[in-house]
N, C-alpha and C positions, 0 to 999 in steps of 0.2 A: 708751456705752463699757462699761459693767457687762454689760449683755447681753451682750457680745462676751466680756468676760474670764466669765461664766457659761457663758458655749457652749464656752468654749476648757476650761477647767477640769471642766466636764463630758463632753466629749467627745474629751479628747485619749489617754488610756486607750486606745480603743476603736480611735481612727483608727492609732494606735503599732502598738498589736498587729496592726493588721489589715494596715498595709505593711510590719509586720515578719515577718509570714507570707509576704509577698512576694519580698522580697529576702534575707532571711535573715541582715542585718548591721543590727546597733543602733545605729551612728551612722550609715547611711546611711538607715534606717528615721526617725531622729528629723530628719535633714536633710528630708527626703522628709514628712513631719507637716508643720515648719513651714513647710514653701513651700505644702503645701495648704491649711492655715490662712490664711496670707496672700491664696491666689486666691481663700477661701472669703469672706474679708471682704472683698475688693473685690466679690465678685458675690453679696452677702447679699440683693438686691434680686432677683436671680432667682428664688430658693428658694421656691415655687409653695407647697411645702406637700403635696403630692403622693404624697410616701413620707415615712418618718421623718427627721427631721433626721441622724440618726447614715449614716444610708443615703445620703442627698446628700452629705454630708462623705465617705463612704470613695469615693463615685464619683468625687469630685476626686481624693481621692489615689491611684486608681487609674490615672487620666487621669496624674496630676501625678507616679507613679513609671513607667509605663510610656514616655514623654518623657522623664526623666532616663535612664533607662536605655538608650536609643537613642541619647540623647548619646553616654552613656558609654562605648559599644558593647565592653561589657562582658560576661560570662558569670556570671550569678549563681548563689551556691552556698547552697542550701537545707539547714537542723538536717535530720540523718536520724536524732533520737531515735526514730522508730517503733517500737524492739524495744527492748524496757529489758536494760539490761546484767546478765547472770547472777552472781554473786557463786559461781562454781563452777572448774571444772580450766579451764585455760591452753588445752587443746584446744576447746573450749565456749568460749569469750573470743575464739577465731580463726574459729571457727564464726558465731559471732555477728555479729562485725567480718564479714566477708565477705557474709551473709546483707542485711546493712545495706546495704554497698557496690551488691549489686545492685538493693536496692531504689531507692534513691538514682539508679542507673542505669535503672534501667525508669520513674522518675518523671518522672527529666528527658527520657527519651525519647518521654513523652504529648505527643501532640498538643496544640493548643489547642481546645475551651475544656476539655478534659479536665482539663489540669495545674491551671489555674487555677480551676477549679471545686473540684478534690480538695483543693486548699492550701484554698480560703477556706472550705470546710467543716471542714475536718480540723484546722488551726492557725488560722483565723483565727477560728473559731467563731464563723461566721454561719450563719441560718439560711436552710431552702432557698427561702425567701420574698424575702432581702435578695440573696439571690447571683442570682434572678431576675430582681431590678428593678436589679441593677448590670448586669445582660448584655441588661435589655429580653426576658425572654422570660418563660415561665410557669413556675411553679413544679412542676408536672411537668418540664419542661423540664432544670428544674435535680436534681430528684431523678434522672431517667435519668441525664443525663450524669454525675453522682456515681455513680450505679450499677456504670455501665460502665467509670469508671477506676477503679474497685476492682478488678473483675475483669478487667481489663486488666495490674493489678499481681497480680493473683494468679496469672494464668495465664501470667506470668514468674517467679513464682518457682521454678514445681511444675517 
């Protein structure tokens, strides 16, 4: 039972932020933790050993919010802090606002695995090794596709 409360206390940080990069809501992000937790300790007897433990924990709760979410058949709405707000004229402030808007709009408009590659690199700050082995593919794999919804959202802005 220690091990468990060591794994949880260790790694519940990591797993928060990382489906809070997801869904973009803090109690639906920590609802979404502890249900992965809990799948995590029933099938702690799977865990190969394979990849890192933090990496097997966000693949459940990747599994484990993308199933709540189909539940919930809900539309989730992603922090669009990407452009820090300018402490300048009123015009520059609606500038801004607006600039953000479409950002926010060209993100949600990516494709998959674009959108979710972009969040788990950008906010959920993993690397391109861990966003690989959550998608099964290689870590080039995973740098293009971050590549490409970069310049996917850049070339919506211009």
């Amino acid at each position: 039972m220690k091990d468990i409360e060591k794994i949880y206390s260790e790694y519940y940080d990591t797993v928060f932020q990382y489906v809070l990069s997801l869904c973009g809501n803090e109690s639906w992000a920590d609802e979404i933790t502890q249900e992965s937790f809990f799948k995590a300790l029933k099938s702690i007897g799977k865990f190969r050993g394979e990849c890192r433990l933090s990496t097997w924990l966000c693949q459940i709760a990747r599994n484990t919010f993308y199933t709540a979410q189909k539940r919930r058949k809900r539309h989730t709405d992603y922090p669009l802090e990407l452009i820090p707000a300018a402490e300048t004229s009123m015009e520059q402030k609606l500038i801004d606002k607006e600039t953000a808007f479409q950002i926010h709009l060209l993100l949600h408009a990516l494709d998959e695995p674009y959108r979710e590659v972009f969040w788990m690199r950008t906010f959920g700050d993993l690397t391109f090794k861990d966003i690989s082995i959550l998608f099964g593919k290689t870590e080039s794999w995973a740098r293009v596709t971050y590549h490409r919804a970069k310049m996917k959202i850049k070339e919506g802005i211009r």
